[in-house]
mmCIF file of the N, C-alpha and C atoms, coordinates in Angstrom:
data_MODEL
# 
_entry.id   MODEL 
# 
loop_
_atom_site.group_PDB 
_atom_site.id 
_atom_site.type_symbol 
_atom_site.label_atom_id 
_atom_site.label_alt_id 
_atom_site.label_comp_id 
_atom_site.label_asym_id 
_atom_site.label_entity_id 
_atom_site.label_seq_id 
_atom_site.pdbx_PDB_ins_code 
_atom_site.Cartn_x 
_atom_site.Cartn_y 
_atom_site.Cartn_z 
_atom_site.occupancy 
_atom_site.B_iso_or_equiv 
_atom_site.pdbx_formal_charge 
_atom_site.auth_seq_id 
_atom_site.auth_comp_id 
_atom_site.auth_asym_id 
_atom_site.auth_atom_id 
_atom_site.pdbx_PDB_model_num 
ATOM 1  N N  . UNK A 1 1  ? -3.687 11.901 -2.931 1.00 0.00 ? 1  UNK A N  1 
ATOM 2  C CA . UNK A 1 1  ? -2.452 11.858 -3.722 1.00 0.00 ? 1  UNK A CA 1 
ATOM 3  C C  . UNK A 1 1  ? -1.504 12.972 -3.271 1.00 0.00 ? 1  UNK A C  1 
ATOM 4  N N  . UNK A 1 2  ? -2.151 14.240 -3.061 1.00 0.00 ? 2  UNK A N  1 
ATOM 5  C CA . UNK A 1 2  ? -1.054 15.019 -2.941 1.00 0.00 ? 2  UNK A CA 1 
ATOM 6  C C  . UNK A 1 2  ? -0.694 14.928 -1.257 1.00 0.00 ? 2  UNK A C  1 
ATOM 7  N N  . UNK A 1 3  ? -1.293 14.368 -0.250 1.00 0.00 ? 3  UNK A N  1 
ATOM 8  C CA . UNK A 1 3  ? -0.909 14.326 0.972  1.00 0.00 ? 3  UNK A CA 1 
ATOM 9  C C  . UNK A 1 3  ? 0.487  12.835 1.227  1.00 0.00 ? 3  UNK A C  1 
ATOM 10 N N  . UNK A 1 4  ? 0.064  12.232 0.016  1.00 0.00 ? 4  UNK A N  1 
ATOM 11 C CA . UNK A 1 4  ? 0.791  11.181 -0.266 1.00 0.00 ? 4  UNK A CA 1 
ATOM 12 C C  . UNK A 1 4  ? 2.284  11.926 -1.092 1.00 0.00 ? 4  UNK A C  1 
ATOM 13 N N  . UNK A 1 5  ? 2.113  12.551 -1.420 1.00 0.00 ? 5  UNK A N  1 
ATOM 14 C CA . UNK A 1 5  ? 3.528  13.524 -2.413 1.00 0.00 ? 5  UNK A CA 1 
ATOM 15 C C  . UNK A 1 5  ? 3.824  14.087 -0.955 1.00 0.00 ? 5  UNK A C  1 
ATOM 16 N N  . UNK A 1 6  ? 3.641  15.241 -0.258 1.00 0.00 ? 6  UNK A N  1 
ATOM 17 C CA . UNK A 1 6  ? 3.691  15.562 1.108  1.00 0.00 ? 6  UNK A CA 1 
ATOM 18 C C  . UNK A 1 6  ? 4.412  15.130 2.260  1.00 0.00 ? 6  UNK A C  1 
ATOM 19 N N  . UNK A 1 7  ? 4.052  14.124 2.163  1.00 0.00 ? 7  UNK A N  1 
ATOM 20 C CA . UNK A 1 7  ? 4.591  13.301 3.037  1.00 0.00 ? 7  UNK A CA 1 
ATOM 21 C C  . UNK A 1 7  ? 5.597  12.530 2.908  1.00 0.00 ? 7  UNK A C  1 
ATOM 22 N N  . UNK A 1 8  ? 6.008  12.350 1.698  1.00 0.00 ? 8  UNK A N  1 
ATOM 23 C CA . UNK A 1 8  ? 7.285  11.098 1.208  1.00 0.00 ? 8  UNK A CA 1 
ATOM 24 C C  . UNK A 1 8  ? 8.291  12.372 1.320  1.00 0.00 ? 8  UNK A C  1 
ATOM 25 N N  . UNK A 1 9  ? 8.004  14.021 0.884  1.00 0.00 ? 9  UNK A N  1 
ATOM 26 C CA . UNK A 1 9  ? 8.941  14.739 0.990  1.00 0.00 ? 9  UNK A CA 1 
ATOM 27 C C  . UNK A 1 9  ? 9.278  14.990 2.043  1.00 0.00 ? 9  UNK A C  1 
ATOM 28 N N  . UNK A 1 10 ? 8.153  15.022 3.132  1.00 0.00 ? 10 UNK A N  1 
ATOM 29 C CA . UNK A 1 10 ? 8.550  15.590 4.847  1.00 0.00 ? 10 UNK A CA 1 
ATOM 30 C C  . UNK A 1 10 ? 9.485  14.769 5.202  1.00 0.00 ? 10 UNK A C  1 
ATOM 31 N N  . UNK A 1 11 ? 9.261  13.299 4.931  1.00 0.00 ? 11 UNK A N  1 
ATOM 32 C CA . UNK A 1 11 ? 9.922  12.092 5.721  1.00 0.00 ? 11 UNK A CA 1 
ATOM 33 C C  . UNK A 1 11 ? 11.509 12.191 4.670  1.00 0.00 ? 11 UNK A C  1 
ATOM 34 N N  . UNK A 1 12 ? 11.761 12.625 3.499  1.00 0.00 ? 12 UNK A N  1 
ATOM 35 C CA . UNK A 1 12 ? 12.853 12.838 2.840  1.00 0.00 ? 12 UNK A CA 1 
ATOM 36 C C  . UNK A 1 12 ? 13.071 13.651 4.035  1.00 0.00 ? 12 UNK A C  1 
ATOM 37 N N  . UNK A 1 13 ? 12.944 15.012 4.357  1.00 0.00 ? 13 UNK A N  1 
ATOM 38 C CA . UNK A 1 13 ? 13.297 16.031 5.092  1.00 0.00 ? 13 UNK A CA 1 
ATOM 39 C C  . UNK A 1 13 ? 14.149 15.887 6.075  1.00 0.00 ? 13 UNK A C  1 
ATOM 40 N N  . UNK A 1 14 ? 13.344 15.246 6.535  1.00 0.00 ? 14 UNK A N  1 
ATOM 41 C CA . UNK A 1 14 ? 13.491 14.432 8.199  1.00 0.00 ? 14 UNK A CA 1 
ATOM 42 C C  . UNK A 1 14 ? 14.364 13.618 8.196  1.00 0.00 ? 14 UNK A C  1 
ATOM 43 N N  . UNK A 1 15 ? 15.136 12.742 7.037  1.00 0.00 ? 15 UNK A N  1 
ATOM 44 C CA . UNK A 1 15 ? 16.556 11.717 7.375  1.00 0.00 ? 15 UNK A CA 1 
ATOM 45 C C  . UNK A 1 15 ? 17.032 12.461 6.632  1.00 0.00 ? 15 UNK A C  1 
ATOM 46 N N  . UNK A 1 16 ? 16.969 13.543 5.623  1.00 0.00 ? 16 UNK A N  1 
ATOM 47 C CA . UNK A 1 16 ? 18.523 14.453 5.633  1.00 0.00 ? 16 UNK A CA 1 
ATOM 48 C C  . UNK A 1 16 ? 18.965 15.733 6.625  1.00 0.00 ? 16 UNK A C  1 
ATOM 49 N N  . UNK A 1 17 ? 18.051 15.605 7.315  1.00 0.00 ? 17 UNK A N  1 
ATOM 50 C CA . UNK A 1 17 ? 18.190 16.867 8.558  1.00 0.00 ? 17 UNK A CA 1 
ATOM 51 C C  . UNK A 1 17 ? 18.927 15.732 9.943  1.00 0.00 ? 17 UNK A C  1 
ATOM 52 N N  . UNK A 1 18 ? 18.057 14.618 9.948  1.00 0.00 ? 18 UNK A N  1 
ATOM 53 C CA . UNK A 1 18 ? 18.718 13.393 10.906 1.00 0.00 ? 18 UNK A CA 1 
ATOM 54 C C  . UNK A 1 18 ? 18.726 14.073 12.332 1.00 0.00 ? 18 UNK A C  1 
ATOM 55 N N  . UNK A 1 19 ? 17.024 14.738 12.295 1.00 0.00 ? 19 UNK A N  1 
ATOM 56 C CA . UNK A 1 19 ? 16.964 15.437 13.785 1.00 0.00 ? 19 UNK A CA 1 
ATOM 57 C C  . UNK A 1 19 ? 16.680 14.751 14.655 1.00 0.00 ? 19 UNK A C  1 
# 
């Protein structure tokens, strides 16, 4: 569960950075 919370935030991260 929490690698699952983790990860939905990294990938948030990752299309508002749009590296």
């Amino acid at each position: 569960m929490l690698f699952e919370r983790i990860g939905g935030l990294e990938r948030r991260f990752l299309k508002i950075l749009n590296f």
